[in-house]
C-alpha positions as CSV (number, residue, x, y, z in Angstrom):
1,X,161.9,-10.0,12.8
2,X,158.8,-11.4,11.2
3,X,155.9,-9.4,9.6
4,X,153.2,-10.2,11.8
5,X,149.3,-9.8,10.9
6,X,146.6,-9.2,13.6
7,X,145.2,-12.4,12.7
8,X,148.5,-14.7,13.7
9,X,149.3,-12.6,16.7
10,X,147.9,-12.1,20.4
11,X,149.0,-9.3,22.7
12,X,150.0,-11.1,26.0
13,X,148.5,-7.8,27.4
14,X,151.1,-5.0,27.4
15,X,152.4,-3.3,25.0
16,X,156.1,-4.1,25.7
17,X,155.6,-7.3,26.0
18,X,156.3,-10.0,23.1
19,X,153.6,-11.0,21.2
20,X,152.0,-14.5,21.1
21,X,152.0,-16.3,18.1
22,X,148.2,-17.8,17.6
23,X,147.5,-20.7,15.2
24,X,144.7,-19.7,12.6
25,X,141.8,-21.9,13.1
26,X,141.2,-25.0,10.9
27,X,138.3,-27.4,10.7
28,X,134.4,-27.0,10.8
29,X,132.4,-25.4,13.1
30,X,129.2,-26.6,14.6
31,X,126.3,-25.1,12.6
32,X,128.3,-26.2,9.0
33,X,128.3,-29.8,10.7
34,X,124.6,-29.7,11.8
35,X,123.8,-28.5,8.0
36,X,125.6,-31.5,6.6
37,X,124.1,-34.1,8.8
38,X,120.6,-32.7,7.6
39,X,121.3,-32.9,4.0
40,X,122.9,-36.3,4.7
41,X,119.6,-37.3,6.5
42,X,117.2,-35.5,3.8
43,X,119.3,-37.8,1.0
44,X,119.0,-41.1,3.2
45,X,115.3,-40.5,3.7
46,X,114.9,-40.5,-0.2
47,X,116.8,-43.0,-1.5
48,X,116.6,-45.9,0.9
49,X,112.6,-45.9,0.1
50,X,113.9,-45.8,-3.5
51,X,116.5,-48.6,-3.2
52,X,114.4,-51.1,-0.9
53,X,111.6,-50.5,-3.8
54,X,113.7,-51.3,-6.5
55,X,115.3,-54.5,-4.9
56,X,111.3,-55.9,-4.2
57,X,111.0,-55.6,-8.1
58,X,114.4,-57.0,-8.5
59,X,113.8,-59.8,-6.5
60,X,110.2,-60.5,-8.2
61,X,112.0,-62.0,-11.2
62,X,112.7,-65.0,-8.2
63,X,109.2,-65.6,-8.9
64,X,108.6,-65.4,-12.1
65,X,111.3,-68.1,-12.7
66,X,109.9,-70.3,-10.1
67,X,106.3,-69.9,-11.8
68,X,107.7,-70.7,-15.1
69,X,110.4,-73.8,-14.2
70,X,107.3,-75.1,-12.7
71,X,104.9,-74.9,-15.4
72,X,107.8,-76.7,-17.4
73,X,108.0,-79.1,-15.3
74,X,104.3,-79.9,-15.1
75,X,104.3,-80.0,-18.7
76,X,107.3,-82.4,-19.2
77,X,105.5,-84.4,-16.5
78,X,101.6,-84.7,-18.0
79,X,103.6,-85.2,-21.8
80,X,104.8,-88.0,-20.0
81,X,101.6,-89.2,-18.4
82,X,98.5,-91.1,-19.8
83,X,95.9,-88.4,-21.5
84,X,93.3,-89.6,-18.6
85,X,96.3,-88.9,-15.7
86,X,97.4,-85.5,-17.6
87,X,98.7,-83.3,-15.1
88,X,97.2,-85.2,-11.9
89,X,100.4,-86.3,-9.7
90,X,102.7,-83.9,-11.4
91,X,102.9,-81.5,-8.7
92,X,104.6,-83.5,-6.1
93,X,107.8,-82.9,-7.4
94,X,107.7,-79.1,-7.5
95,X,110.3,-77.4,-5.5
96,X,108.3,-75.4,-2.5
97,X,110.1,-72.4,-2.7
98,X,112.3,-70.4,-4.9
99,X,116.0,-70.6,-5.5
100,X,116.7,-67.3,-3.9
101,X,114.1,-68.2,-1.1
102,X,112.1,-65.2,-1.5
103,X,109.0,-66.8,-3.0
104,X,106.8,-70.2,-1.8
105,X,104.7,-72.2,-4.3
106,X,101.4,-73.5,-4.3
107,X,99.9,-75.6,-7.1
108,X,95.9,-75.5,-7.1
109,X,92.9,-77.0,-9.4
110,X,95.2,-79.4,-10.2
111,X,93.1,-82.1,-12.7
112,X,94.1,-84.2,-15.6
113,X,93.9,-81.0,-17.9
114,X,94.1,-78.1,-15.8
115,X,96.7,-76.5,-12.8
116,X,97.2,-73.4,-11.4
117,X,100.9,-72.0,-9.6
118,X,100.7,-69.9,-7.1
119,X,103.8,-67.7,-5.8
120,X,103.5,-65.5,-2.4
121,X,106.0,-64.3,-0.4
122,X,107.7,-66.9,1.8
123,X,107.3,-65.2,5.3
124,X,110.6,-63.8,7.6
125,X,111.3,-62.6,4.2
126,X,112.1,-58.9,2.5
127,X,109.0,-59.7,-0.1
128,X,106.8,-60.0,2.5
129,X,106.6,-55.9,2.3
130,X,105.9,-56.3,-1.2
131,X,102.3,-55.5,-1.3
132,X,101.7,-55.0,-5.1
133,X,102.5,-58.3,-5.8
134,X,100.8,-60.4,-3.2
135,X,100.8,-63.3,-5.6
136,X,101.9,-64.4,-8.5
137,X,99.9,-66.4,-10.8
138,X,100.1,-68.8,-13.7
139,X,98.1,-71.7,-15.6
140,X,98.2,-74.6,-18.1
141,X,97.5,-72.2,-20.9
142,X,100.2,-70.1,-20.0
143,X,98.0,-66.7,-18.4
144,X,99.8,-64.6,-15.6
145,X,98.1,-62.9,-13.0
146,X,99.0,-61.3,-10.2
147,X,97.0,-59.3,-7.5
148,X,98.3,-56.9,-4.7
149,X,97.6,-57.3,-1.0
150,X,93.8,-55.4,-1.8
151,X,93.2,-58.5,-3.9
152,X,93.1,-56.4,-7.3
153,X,94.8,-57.3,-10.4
154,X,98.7,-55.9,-10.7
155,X,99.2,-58.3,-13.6
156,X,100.6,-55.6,-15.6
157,X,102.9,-54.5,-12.8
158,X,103.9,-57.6,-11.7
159,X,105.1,-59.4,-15.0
């Protein structure tokens, strides 16, 4: 016969009768599942914050590279252009929103010497949340700007 322990063995109830092997218990109980979910939930409440704040920066390089193919591209075209036409007419041709399709583009104070680009988030998009960098900014001489959904400058945040 078999040693038997008091924890893999029941009494059916007398003591002449044979004893009942019982299974030891395997698995998790309630209150070590509860504590789990809540650390689970604690680290989801952190770090999805944390992720969807990184991707916004991420995706701000969309545009940055929309502001400066542009400018290119109005450059390319006013080189190409009589000095009185300059940059006037150039900005037909500029794509109206980024290559990812985060960002839409505005050109402004368009003259034979001057332009402005203008980025801001195309809307139904993720940037649309992206309140520090309302807009994006840059000119014929090359200066960035950018200003947050207060209207204050985030240049330095932004590019």
């Amino acid at each position: 016969m078999r040693k038997m322990t008091h924890h893999s063995m029941l009494s059916a109830g007398s003591d002449d009768s044979e004893p009942v092997w019982v299974k030891p218990q395997r698995g998790f109980t309630l209150v070590e599942l509860l504590i789990v979910i809540v650390i689970v939930g604690i680290l989801a409440s952190v770090a999805v914050p944390a992720y969807q704040g990184q991707m916004q920066k991420a995706r701000r390089s969309d545009a940055m590279t929309l502001l400066m193919v542009s400018a290119q591209q109005m450059e390319r075209c006013a080189s190409q252009n009589p000095a009185a036409t300059g940059y006037t007419g150039c900005d037909t041709d500029l794509a109206a929103t980024s290559d990812e399709g985060y960002y839409d583009l505005a050109a402004s104070s368009v003259t034979a010497t001057t332009f402005t680009l203008t980025t801001t988030p195309a809307s139904g998009e993720a940037q649309v949340n992206d309140t520090d960098c309302a807009s994006m900014t840059i000119n014929q001489a090359g200066q960035r700007s950018a200003r947050n959904g207060d209207d204050e400058d985030t240049t330095a945040t932004c590019w």
